[in-house]
C-alpha positions as CSV (number, residue, x, y, z in Angstrom):
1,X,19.4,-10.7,4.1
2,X,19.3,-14.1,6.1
3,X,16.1,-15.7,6.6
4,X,16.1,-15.5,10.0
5,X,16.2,-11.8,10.2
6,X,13.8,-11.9,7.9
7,X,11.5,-13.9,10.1
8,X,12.1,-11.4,13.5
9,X,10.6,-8.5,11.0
10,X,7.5,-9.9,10.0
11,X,5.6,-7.3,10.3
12,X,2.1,-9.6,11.7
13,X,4.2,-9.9,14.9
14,X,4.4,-5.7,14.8
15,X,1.3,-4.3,16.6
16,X,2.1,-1.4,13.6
17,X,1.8,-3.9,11.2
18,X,5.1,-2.7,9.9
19,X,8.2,-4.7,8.7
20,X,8.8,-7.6,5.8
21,X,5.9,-9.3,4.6
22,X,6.1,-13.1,3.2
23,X,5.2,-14.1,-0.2
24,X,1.6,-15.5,0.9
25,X,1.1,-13.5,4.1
26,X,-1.8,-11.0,3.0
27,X,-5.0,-13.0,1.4
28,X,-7.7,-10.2,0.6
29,X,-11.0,-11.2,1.0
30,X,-12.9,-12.4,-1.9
31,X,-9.4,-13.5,-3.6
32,X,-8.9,-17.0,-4.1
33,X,-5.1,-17.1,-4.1
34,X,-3.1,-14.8,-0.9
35,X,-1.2,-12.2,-2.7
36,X,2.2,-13.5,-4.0
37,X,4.7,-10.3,-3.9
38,X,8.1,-12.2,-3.3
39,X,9.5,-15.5,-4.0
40,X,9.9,-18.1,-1.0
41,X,12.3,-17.1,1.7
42,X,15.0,-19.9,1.0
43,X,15.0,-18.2,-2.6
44,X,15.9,-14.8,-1.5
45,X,17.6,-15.8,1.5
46,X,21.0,-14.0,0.9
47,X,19.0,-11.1,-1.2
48,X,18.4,-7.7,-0.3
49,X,15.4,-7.3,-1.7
50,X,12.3,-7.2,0.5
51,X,8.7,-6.5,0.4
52,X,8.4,-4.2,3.5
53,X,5.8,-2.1,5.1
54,X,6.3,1.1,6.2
55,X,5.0,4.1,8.0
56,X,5.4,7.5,10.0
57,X,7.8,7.5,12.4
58,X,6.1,7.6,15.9
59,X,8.2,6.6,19.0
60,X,5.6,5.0,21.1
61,X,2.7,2.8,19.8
62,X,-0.5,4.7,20.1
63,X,-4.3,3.1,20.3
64,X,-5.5,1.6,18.4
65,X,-2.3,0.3,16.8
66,X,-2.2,2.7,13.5
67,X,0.5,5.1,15.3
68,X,4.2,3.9,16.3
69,X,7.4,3.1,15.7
70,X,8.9,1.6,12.2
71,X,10.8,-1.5,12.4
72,X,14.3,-1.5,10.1
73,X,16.4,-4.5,8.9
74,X,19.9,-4.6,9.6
75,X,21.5,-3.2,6.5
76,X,24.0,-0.3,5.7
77,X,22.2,2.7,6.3
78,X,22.6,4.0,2.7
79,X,21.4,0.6,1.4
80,X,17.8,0.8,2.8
81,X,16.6,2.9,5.7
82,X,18.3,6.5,4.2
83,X,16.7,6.1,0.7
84,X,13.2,4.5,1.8
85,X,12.3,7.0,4.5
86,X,13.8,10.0,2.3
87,X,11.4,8.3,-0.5
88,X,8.3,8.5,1.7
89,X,9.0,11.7,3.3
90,X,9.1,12.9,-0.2
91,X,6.0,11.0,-1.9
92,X,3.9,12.0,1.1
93,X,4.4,15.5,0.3
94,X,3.3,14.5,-3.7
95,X,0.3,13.1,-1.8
96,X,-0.7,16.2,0.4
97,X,-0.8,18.1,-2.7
98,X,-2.7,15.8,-4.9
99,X,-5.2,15.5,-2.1
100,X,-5.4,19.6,-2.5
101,X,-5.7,19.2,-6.2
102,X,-8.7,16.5,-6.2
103,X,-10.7,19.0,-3.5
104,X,-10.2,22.0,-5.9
105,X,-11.5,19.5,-8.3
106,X,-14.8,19.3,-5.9
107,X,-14.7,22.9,-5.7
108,X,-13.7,22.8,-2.1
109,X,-11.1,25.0,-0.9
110,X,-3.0,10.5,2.9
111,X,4.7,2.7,1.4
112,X,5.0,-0.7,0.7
113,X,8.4,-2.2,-1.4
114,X,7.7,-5.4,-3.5
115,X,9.5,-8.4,-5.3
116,X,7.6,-10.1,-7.8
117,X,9.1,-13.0,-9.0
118,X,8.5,-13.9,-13.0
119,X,5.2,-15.3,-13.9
120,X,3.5,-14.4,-10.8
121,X,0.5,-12.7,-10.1
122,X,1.1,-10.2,-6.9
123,X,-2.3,-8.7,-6.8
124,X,-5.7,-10.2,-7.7
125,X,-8.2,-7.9,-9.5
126,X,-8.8,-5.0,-6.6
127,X,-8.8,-1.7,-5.9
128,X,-6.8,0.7,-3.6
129,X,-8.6,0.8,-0.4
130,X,-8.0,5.1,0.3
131,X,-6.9,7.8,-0.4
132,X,-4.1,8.7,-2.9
133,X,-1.7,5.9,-4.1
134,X,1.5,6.8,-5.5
135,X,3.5,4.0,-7.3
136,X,7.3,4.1,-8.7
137,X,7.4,1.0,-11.1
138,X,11.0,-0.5,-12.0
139,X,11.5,1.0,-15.8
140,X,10.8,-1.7,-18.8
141,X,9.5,-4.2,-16.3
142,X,5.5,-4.1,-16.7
143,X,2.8,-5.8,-14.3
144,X,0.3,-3.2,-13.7
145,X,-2.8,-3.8,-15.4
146,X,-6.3,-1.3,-15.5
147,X,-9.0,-2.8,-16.2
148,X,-11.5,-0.9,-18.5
149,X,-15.1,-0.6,-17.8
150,X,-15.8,0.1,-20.9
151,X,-14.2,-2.0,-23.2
152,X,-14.6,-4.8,-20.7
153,X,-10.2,-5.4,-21.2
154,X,-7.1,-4.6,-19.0
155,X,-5.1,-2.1,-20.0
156,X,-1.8,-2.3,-19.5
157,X,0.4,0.5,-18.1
158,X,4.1,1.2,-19.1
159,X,6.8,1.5,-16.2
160,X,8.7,4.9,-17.4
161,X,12.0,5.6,-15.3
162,X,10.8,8.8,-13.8
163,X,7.3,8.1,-13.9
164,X,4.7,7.8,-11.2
165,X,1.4,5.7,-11.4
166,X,-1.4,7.8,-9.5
167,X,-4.4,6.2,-8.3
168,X,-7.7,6.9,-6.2
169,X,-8.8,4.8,-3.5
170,X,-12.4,3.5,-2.7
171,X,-12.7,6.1,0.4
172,X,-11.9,8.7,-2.0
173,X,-14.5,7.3,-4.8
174,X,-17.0,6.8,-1.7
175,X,-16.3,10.4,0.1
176,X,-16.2,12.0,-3.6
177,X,-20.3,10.4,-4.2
178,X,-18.4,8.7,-7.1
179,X,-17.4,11.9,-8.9
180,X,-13.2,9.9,-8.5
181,X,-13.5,6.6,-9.5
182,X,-11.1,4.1,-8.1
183,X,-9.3,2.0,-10.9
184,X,-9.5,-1.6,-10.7
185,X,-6.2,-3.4,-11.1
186,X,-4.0,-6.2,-11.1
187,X,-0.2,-7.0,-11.1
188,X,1.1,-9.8,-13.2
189,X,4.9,-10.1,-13.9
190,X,5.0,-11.8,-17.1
191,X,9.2,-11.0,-17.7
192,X,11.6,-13.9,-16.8
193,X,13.4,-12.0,-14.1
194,X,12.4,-10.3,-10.7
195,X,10.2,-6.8,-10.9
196,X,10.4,-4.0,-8.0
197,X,7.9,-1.7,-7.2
198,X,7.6,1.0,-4.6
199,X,3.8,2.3,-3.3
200,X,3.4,4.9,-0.8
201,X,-0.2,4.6,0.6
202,X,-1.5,8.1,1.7
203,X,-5.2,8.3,3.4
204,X,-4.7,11.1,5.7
205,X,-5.5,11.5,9.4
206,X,-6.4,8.1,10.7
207,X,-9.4,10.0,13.0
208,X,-10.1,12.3,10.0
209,X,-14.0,12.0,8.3
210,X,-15.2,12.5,5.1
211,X,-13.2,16.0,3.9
212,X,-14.2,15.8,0.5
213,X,-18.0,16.4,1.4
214,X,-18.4,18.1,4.9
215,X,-22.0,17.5,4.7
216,X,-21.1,13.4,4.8
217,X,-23.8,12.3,7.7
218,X,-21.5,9.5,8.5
219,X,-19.2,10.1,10.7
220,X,-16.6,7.1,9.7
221,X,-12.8,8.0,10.2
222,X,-9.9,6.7,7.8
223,X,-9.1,4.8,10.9
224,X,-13.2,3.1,11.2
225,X,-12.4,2.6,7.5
226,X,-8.8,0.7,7.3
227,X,-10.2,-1.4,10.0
228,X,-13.2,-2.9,8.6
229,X,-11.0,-3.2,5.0
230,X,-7.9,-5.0,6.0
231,X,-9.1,-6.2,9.8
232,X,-9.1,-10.1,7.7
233,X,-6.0,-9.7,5.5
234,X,-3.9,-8.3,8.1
235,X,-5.3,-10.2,10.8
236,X,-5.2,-6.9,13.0
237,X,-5.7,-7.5,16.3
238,X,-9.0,-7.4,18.5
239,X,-8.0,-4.5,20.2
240,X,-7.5,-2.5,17.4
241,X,-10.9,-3.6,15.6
242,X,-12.4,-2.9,18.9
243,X,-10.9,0.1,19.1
244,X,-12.3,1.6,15.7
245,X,-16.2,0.8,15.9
């Protein structure tokens, strides 16, 4: 895909925040380094291969900013836009139902496509910000790392062709009172070739609170939530931040 196409789906000129993301555009906070999920542009500039941000398909852009319409590059439909959204549509139904497992767990009756390139690090030492993460890794290419309170050492886990990596999010360790923990983790590509990886990011209704405990006092939504987590790293606008105090 050309670079310049590339550059008109950025996705921090979407109001969404959807579309291709540049190797260097998210920097969390605390993180010395931004995060560094695809080569330079001029590398990749004939390559298919994007890291590109996704969402449910809404056809206007609703206030603040979390609702709207997805942006698609210009490629074959059976080349990118059929297989993603028929892969999100699916691993958002393997979310819904692993959100119903963990509240039966309480006793009570919510995608992103990367590059790495070799000998990179994609993600610093973090944690998923939500709810349920669900991550297809490309099969014999490791990366992801857990990192072990106990033992005080990352663990790292194998990519299985067929098998997913399911995490918890802080707002599910916080909403839980800790009884979920969310993993700590990294992504380092220590191969000598490229590594994909696709994560669909589930956290539920964006104007949802706390459904793991009823009882929460605070009244915090995902939405109050994503804001005040990725307001700096996805320089969201000051609308939307406005929007969700």
């Amino acid at each position: 895909m050309p670079k310049e196409e590339k550059v008109e789906l950025l996705f921090l000129k979407n109001p969404c925040r959807r579309g291709y993301e540049a190797s260097g555009d998210s920097h969390r906070d605390g993180d010395a380094l931004p995060d560094s999920k695809e080569t330079p542009l001029e590398r990749f500039s004939n390559d298919d291969n994007l890291s590109f941000y996704i969402g449910g398909e809404d056809p206007v852009v609703e206030p603040p900013g979390f609702h709207g319409p997805n942006v698609w590059p210009n490629l074959p439909e059976e080349k990118f836009h059929g297989p993603v959204w028929d892969y999100y549509a699916e691993t958002t139904k393997l979310s819904r139902t692993i959100w119903e497992i963990l509240l039966q767990g309480l006793g009570s009756a919510i995608l992103g496509k990367a590059r790495l390139r070799p000998g990179s690090l994609a993600w610093g030492r973090t944690t998923d910000f939500g709810g349920v993460t669900v991550l297809l890794q490309q099969p014999g290419k490791e990366g992801l790392e857990v990192y072990q309170e106990g033992t005080q050492e990352w663990l790292q886990i194998p990519s299985i062709e067929g098998v997913y990596a399911i995490d918890c999010g802080d707002m599910i360790q916080k909403w839980s009172g800790g009884e979920y923990k969310s993993a700590r983790h990294r992504v380092i590509n220590k191969g000598d070739s490229g590594r994909l990886s696709c994560a669909t990011f589930w956290h539920g209704d964006f104007n949802a609170t706390n459904s793991l405990n009823p009882n929460d006092p605070s009244k915090d939504t995902v939405g109050h939530l994503l804001a005040k987590r990725f307001g700096n790293q996805f320089s969201l606008p000051k609308e939307v931040l406005m929007a969700t105090r």
